[in-house]
C-alpha positions in Angstrom: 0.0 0.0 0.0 0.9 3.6 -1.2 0.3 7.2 1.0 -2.7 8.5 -0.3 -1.8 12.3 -1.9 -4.7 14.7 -1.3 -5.2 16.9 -4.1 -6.8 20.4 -3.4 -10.2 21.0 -5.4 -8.1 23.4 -7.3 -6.1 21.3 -8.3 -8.5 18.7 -10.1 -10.2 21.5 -11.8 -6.7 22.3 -13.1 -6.5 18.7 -14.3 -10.2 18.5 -15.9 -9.5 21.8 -17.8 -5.8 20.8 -18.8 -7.2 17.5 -19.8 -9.9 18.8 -22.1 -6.6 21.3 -24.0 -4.5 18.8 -24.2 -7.0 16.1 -26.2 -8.3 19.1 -28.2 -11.9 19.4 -27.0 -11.1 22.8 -26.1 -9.9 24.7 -29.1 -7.1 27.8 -29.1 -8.7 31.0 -28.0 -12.0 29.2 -26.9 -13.7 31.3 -24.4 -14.6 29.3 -20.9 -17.8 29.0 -19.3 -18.7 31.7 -17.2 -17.2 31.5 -13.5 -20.8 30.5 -11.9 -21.4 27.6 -15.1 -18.1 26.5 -14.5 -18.2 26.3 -10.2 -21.3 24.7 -10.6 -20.2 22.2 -13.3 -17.2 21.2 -11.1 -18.9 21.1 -7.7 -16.8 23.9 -6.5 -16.9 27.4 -4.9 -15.7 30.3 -6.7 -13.3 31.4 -5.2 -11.6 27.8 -5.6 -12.1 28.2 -9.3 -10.6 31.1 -9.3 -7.3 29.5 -8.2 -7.5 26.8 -10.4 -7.7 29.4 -13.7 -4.6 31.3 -11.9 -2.5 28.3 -11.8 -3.7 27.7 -15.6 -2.9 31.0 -16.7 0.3 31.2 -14.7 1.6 27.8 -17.0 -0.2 29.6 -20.1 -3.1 27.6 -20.7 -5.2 30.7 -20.5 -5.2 34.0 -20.4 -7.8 36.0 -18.5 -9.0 39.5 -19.9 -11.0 42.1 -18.2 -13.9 43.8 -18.6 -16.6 43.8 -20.5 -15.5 41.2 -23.2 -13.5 39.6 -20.8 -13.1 35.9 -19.7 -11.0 33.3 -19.6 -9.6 32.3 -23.1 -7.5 29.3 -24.0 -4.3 30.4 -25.5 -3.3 30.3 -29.3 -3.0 27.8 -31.8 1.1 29.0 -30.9 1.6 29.0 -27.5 -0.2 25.4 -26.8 2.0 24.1 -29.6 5.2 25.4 -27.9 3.8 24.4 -24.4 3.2 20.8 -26.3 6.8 20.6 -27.7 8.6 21.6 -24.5 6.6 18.8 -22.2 8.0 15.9 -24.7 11.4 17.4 -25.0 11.9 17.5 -21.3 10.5 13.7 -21.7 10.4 12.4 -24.6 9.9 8.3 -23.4 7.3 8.9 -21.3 5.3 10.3 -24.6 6.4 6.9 -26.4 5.1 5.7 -23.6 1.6 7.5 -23.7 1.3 5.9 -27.6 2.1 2.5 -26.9 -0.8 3.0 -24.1 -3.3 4.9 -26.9 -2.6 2.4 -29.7 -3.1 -0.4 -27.4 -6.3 0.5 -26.1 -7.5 2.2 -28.8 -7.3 -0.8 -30.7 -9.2 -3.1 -28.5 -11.8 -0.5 -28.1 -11.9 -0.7 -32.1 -12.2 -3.9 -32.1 -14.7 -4.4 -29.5 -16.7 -2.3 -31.4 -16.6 -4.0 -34.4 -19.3 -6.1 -32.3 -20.6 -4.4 -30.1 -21.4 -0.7 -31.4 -24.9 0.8 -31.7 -26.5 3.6 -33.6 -25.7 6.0 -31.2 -21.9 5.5 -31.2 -22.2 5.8 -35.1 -24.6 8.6 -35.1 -20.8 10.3 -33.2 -18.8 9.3 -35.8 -20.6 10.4 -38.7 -21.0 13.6 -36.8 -17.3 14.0 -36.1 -16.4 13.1 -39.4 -18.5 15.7 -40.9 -16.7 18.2 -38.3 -13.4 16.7 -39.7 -14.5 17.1 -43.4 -15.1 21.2 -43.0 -12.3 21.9 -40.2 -10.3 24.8 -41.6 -7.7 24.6 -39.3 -5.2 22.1 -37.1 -7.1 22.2 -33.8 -10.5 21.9 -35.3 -9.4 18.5 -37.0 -7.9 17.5 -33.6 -10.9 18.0 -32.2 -12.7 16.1 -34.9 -10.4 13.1 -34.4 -10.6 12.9 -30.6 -14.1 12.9 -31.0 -14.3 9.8 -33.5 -11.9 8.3 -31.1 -13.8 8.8 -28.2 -17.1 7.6 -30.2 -15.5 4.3 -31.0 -13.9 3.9 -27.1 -17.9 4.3 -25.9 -18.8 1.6 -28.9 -16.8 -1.1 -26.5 -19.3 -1.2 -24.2 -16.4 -1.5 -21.7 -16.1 1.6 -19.3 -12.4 0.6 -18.6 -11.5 0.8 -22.5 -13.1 4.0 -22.7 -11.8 5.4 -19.8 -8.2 4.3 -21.2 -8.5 5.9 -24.5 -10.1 9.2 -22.7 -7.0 9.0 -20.5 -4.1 8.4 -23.0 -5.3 11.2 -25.5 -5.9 13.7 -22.8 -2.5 12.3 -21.6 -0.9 12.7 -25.0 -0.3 16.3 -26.0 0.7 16.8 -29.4 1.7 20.1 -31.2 -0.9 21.1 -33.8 0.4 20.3 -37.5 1.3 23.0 -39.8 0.3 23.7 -43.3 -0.7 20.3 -43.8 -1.2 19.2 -47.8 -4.7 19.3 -48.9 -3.7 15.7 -49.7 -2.9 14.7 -46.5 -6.0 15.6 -44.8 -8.0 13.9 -47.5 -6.2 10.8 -47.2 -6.9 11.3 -43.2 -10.9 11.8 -43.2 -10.5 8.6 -45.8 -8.9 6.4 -43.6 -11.6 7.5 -40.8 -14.9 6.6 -42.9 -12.8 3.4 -44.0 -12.9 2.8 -40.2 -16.7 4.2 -40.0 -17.8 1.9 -42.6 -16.1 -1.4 -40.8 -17.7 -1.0 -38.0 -21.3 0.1 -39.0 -20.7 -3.4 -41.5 -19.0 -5.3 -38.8 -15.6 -6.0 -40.8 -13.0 -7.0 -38.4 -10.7 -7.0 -41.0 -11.3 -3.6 -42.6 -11.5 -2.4 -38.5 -7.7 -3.3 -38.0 -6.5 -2.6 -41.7 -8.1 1.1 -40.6 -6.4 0.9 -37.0 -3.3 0.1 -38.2 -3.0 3.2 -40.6 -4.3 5.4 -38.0 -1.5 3.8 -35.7 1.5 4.3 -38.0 0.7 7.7 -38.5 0.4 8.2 -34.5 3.6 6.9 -34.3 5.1 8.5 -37.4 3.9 11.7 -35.9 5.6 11.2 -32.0 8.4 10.3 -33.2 9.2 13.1 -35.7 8.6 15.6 -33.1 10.5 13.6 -30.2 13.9 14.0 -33.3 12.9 17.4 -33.6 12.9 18.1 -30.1 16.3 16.2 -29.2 
């Protein structure tokens, strides 16, 4: 048996808010909830919350504006790509470590899926697909693809799966591509309707031929920014 740490409520506010950047549900420059949505959402007072946005906008997360128009903001599409690259340079094996955790789990879930899924888990992937198909930008198509991701985790019917592919891509904080080849993205919303289409039709096969793409280019992508970065 371990000490048990005690976190402060802060502090998993932090966490759930840093969680939701780092996997891409939040975009760059998103406004926040209001102070009182976001309390209430989190069970917490306040003046907790406020701490919790101070220690975010302290390691750049956020920034917080005044007045009128004011808020808390995720930061740009820049500064959570530099904050991205300088976590895996200071350690670079524990990211390798985060994909080997993603891919494995990711691909059960996938597979799992292949049987279980129902329309509502598909209903999520054609939405995030469509999302995927008019993103204009890098963090929009992140967003897109954690969604599918997270569509096909629920389409396990296994909480423990999902949770594991919730924690590894929330764990897993990439730097957003740039300029990407029209090509490139095409090639990427195909290989996610190839894995759409397997499951809605039940193809094992097609289910890993599609994991496995989506896998080499996870890793292809960790490990060109882990060179980059040493």
């Amino acid at each position: 048996m371990r000490p048990l740490e005690p976190k402060a409520a802060y502090g998993l506010a932090v966490d759930l808010l840093q969680r939701q950047i780092h996997s891409g549900l939040l975009l760059p420059q998103e406004r926040l909830p209001a102070e009182r949505q976001l309390s209430d959402k989190f069970g917490i007072s306040r003046v907790t919350l406020r701490e919790a946005l101070r220690v975010l906008e302290t390691n750049q997360y956020i920034s917080v504006r005044r007045g009128a128009q004011g808020g808390a903001f995720v930061s740009d599409q820049d500064r959570l790509s530099q904050l991205a690259r300088r976590r895996i340079s200071r350690a670079p094996a524990a990211s390798m470590r985060v994909v080997e955790y993603l891919v494995v789990n990711q691909t059960a879930a996938a597979r799992f899926a292949a049987r279980r899924r129902g329309p509502a888990e598909l209903k999520k992937m054609r939405e995030a697909l469509a999302l995927m198909r008019n993103a204009d930008d890098a963090p929009r198509r992140k967003q897109a693809e954690t969604l599918f991701l997270l569509a096909v985790a629920d389409g396990a019917q296994n909480a423990l799966l999902s949770r594991g592919v919730e924690d590894a891509l929330a764990e897993l904080f990439l730097p957003f591509e740039t300029a990407p080849e029209a090509q490139s993205v095409a090639e990427t919303v195909a290989v996610y309707q190839r894995l759409h289409d397997a499951l809605d039709a039940e193809n094992l096969d097609d289910v890993e031929g599609a994991m496995d793409v989506l896998n080499a280019r996870l890793w292809g992508a960790i490990r060109r920014i882990t060179r980059s970065a040493a």
